[in-house]
DRENPA-3360 file (N, C-alpha, C; in nm, 2 decimals, always signed):
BEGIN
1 = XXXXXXXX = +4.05/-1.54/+0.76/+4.03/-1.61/+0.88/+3.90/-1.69/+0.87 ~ +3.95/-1.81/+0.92/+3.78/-1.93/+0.91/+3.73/-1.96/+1.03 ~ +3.60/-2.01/+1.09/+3.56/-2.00/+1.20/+3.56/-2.15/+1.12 ~ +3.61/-2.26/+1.26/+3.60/-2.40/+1.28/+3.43/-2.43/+1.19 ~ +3.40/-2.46/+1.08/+3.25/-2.56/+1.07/+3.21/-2.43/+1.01 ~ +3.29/-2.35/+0.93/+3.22/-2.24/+0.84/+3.30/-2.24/+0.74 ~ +3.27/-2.20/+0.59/+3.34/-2.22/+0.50/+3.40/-2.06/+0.48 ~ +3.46/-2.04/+0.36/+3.55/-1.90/+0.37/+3.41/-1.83/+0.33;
9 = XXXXXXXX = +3.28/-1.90/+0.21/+3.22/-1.77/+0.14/+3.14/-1.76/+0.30 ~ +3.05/-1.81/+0.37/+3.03/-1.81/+0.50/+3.04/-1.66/+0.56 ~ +3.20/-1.71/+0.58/+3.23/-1.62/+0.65/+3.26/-1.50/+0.66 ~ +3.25/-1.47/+0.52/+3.30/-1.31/+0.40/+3.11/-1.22/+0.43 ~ +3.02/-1.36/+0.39/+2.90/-1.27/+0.36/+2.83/-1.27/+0.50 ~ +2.94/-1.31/+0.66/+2.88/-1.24/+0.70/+2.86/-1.09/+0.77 ~ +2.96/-1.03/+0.75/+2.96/-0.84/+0.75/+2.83/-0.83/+0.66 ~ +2.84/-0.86/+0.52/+2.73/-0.82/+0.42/+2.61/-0.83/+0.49;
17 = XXXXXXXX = +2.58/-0.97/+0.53/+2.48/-1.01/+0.62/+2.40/-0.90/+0.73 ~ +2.51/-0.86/+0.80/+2.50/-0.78/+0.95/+2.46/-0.63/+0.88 ~ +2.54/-0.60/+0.77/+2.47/-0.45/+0.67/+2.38/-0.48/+0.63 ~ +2.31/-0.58/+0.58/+2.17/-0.58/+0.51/+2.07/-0.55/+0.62 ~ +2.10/-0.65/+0.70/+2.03/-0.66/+0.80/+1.99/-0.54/+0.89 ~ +2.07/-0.44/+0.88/+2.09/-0.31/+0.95/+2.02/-0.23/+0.87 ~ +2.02/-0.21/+0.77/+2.02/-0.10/+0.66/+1.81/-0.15/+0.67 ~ +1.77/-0.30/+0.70/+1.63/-0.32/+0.67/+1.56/-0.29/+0.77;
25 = XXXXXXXX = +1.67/-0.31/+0.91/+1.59/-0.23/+1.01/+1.53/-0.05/+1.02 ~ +1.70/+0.01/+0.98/+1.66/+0.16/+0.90/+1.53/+0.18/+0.80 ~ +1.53/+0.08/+0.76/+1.38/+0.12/+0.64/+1.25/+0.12/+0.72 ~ +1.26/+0.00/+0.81/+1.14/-0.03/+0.85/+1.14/+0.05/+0.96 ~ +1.24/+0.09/+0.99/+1.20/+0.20/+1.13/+1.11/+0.35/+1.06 ~ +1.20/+0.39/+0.95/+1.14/+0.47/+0.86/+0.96/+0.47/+0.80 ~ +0.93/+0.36/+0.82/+0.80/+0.32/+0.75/+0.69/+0.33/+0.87 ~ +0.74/+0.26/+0.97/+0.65/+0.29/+1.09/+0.51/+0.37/+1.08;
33 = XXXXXXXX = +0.40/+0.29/+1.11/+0.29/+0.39/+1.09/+0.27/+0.47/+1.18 ~ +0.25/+0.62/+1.14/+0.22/+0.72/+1.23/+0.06/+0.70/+1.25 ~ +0.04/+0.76/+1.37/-0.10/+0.79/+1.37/-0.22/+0.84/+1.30 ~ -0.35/+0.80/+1.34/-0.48/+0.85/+1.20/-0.44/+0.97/+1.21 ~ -0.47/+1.05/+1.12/-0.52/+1.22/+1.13/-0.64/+1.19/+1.02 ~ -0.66/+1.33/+0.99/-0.79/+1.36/+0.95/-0.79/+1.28/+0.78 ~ -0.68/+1.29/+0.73/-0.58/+1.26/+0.61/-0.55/+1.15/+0.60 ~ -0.50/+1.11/+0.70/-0.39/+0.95/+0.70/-0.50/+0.85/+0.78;
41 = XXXXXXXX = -0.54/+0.73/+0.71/-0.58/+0.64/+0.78/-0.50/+0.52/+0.77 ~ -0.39/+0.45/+0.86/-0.33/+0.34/+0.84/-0.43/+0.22/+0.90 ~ -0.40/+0.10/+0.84/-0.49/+0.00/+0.87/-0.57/+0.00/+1.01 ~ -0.46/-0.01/+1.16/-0.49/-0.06/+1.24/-0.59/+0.04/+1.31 ~ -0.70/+0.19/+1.21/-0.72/+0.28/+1.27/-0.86/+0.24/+1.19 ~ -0.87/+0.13/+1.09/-1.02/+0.11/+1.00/-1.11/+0.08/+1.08 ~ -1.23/+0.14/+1.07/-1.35/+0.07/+1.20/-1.50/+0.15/+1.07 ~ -1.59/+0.08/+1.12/-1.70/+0.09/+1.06/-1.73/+0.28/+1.12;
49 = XXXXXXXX = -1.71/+0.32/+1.02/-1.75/+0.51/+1.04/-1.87/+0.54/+1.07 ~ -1.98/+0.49/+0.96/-2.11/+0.55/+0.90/-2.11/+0.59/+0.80 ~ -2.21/+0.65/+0.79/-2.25/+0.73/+0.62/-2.28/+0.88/+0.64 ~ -2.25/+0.92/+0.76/-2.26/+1.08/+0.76/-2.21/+1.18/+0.70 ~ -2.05/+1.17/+0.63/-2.01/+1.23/+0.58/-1.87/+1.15/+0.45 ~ -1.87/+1.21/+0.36/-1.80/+1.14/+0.24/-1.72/+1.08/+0.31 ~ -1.60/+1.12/+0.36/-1.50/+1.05/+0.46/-1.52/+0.90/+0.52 ~ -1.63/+0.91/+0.63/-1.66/+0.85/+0.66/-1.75/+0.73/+0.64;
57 = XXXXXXXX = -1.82/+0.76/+0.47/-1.83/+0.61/+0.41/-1.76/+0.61/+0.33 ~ -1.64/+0.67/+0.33/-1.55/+0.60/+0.25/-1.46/+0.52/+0.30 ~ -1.39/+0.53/+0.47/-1.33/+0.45/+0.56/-1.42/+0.34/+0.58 ~ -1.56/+0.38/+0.60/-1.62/+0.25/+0.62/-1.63/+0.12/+0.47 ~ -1.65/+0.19/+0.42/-1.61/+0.11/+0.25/-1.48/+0.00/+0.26 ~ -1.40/+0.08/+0.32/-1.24/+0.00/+0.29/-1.26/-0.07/+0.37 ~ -1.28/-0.05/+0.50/-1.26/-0.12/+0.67/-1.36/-0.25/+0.63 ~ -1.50/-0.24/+0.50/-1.59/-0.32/+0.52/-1.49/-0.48/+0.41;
65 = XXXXXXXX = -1.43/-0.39/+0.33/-1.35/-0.42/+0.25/-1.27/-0.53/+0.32 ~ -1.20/-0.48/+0.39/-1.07/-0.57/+0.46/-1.13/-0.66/+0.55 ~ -1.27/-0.66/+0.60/-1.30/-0.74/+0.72/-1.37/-0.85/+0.63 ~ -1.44/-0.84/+0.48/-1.48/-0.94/+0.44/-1.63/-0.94/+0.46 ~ -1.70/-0.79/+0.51/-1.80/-0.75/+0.57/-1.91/-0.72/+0.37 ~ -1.98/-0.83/+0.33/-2.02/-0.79/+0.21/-2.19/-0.71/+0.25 ~ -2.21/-0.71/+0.37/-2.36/-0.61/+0.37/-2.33/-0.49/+0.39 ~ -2.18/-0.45/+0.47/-2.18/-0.32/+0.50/-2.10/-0.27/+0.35;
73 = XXXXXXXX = -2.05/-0.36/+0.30/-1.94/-0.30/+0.18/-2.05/-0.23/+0.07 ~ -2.19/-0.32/+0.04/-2.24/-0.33/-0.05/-2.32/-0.22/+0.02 ~ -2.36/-0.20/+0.13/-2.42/-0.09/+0.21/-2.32/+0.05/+0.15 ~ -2.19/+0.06/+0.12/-2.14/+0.16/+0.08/-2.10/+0.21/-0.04 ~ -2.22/+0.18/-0.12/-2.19/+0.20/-0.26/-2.31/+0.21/-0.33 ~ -2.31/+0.31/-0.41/-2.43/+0.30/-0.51/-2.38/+0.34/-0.66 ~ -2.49/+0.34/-0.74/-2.48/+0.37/-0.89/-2.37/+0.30/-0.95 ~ -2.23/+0.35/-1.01/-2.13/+0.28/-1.10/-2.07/+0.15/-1.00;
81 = XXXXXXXX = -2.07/+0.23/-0.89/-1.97/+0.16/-0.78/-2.05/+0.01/-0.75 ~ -2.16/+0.07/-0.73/-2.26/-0.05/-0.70/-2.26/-0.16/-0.76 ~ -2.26/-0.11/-0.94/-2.28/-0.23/-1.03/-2.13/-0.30/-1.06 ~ -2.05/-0.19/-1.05/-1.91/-0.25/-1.04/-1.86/-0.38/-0.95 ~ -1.90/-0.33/-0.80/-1.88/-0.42/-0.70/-1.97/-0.55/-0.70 ~ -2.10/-0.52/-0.77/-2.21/-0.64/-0.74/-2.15/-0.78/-0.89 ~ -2.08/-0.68/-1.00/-2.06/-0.78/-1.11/-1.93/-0.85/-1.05 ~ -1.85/-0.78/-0.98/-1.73/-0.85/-0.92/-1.73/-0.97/-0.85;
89 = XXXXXXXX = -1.81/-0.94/-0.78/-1.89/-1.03/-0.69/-1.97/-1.19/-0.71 ~ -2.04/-1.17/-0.85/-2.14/-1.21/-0.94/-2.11/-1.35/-0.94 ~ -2.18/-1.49/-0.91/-2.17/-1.61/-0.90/-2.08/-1.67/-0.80 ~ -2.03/-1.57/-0.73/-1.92/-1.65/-0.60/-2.06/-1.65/-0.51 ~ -2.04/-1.76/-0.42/-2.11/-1.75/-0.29/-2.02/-1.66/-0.17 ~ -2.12/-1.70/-0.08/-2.09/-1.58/+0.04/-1.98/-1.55/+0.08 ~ -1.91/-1.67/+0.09/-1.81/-1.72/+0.17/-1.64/-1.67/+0.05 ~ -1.70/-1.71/-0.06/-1.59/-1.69/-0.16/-1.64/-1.54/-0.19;
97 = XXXXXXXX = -1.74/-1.43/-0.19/-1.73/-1.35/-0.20/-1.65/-1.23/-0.12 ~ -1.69/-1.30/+0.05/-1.63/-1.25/+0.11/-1.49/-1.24/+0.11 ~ -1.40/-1.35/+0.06/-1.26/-1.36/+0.07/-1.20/-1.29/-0.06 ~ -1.26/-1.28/-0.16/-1.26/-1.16/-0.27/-1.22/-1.06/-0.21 ~ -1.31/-1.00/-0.13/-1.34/-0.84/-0.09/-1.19/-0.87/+0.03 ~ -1.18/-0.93/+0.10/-1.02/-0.93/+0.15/-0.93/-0.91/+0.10 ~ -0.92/-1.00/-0.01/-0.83/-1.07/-0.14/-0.75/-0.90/-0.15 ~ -0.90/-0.86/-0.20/-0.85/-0.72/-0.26/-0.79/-0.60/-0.16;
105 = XXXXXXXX = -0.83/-0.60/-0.04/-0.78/-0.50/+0.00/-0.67/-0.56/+0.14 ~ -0.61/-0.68/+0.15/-0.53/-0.74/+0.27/-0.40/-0.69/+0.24 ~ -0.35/-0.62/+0.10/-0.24/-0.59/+0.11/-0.19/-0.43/+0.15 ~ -0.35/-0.36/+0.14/-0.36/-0.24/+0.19/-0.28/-0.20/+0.34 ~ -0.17/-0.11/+0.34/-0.11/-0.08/+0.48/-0.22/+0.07/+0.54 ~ -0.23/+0.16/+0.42/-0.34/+0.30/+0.49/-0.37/+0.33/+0.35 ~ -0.48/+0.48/+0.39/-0.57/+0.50/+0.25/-0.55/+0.69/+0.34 ~ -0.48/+0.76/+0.23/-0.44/+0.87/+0.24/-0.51/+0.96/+0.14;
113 = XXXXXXXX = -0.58/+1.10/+0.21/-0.69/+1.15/+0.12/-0.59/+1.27/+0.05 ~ -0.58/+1.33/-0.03/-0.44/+1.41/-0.09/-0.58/+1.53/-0.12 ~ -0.69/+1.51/-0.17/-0.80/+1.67/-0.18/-0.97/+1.58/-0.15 ~ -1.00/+1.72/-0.11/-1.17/+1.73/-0.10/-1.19/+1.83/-0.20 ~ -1.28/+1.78/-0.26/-1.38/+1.91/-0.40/-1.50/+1.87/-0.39 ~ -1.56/+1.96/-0.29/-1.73/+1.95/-0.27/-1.79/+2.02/-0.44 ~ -1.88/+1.93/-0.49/-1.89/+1.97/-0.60/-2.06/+2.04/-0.56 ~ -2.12/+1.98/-0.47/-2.21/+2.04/-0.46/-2.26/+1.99/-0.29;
121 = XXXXXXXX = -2.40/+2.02/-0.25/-2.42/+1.96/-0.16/-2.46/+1.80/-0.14 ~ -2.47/+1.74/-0.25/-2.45/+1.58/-0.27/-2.39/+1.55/-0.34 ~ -2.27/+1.58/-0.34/-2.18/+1.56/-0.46/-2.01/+1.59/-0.39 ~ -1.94/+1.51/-0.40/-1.83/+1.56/-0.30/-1.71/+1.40/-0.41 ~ -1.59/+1.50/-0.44/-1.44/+1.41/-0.51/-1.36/+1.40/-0.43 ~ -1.33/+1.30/-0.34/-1.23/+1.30/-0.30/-1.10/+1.21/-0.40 ~ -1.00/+1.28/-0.38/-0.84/+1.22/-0.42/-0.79/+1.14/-0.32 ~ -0.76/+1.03/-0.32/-0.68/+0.93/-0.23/-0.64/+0.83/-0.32;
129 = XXXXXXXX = -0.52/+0.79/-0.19/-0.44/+0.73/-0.25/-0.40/+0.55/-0.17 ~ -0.42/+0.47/-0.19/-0.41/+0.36/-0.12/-0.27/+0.35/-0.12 ~ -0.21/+0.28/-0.06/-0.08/+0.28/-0.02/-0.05/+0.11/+0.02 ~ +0.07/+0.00/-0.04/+0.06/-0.14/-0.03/+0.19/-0.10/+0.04 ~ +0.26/+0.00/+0.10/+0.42/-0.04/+0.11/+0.52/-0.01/+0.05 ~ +0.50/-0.07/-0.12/+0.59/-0.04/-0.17/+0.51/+0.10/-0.32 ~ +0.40/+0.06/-0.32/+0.34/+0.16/-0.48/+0.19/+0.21/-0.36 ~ +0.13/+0.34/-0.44/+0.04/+0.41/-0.38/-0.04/+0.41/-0.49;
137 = XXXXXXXX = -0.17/+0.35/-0.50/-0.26/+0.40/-0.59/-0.36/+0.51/-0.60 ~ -0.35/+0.59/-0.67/-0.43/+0.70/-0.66/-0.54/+0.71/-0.75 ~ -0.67/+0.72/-0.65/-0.83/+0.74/-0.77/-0.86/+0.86/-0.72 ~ -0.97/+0.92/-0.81/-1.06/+0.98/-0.72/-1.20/+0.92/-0.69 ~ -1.23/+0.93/-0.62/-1.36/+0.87/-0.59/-1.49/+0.97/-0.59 ~ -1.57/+0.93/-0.66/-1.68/+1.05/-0.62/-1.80/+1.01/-0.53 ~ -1.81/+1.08/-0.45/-1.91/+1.02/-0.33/-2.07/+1.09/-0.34 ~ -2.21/+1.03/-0.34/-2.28/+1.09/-0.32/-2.41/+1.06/-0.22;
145 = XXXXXXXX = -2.45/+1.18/-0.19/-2.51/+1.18/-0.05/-2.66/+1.10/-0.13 ~ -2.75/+1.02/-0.05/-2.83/+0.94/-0.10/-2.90/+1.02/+0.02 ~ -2.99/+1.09/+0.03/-3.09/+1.09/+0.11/-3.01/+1.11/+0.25 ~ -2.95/+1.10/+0.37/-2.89/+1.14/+0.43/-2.78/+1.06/+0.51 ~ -2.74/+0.97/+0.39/-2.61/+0.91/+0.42/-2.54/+0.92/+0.24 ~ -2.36/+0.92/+0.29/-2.28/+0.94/+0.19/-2.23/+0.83/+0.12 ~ -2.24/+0.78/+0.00/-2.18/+0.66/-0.05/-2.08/+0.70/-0.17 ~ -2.00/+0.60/-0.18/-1.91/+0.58/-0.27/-1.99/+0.55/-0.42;
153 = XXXXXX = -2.01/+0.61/-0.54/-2.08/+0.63/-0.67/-1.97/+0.58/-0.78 ~ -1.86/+0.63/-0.76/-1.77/+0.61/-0.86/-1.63/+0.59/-0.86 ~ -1.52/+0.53/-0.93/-1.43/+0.55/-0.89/-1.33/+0.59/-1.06 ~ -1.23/+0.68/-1.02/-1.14/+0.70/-1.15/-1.00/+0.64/-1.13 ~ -0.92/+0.55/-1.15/-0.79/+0.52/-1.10/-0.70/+0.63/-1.24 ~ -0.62/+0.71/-1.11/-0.54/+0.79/-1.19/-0.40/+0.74/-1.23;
% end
């Protein structure tokens, strides 16, 4: 059967059409972000934390990350991390540094912590896992308390 001003392949792929189309809504209904918990941070939940506790410069780290924020980013990092970030950074101006630090984390949907291992009282590993959608990258990060705020020191991509 041909619809007037449609050709036969048209009109075959459109069932296929109407199944694809269905089957993408099922995924993306599936995907839907749930709310923060203590564990789960999806994007629309990133806000500048502080440095009070590993957690919370570590959210602030990403959130400085995705806003393009290079005093608070660079504010959340010392030692390996520090020199890591600052060589990354190295010869772009402000403006192009900033869109780097986007660059890198705009494809991020949430940042999911899987363990804590307080190694000491300034010393704390957390396991997280960034998450783009389709792949999760998993580091550990090791966080250390600087005098009485928590920074990001290191990172291991597992």
């Amino acid at each position: 059967i041909r619809d007037i001003g449609v050709t036969g392949v048209q009109t075959c792929a459109l069932p296929i059409l109407d199944a694809l189309e269905a089957s993408l809504k099922t995924q993306s209904a599936g995907t839907v972000e749930t709310a923060a918990t203590a564990d789960y941070w999806p994007r629309d939940s990133w806000a500048f934390a502080g440095y009070a506790s590993p957690d919370a410069a570590l959210q602030t780290f990403v959130w400085a990350a995705s806003e393009g924020d290079l005093k608070t980013l660079l504010g959340s990092v010392t030692g390996e991390a520090q020199k890591r970030t600052e060589k990354d950074l190295e010869g772009k101006s402000e403006g192009e540094a900033s869109r780097k630090a986007i660059d890198d984390a705009i494809n991020l949907k949430s940042v999911r912590v899987y363990h804590r291992n307080v190694q000491s009282d300034d010393t704390v590993i957390i396991q997280a896992g960034y998450e783009n959608g389709r792949i999760t990258y998993v580091e550990k990060l090791f966080m250390k308390k600087i005098g009485n705020e928590w920074k990001l020191s290191d990172k291991l991509r597992l």
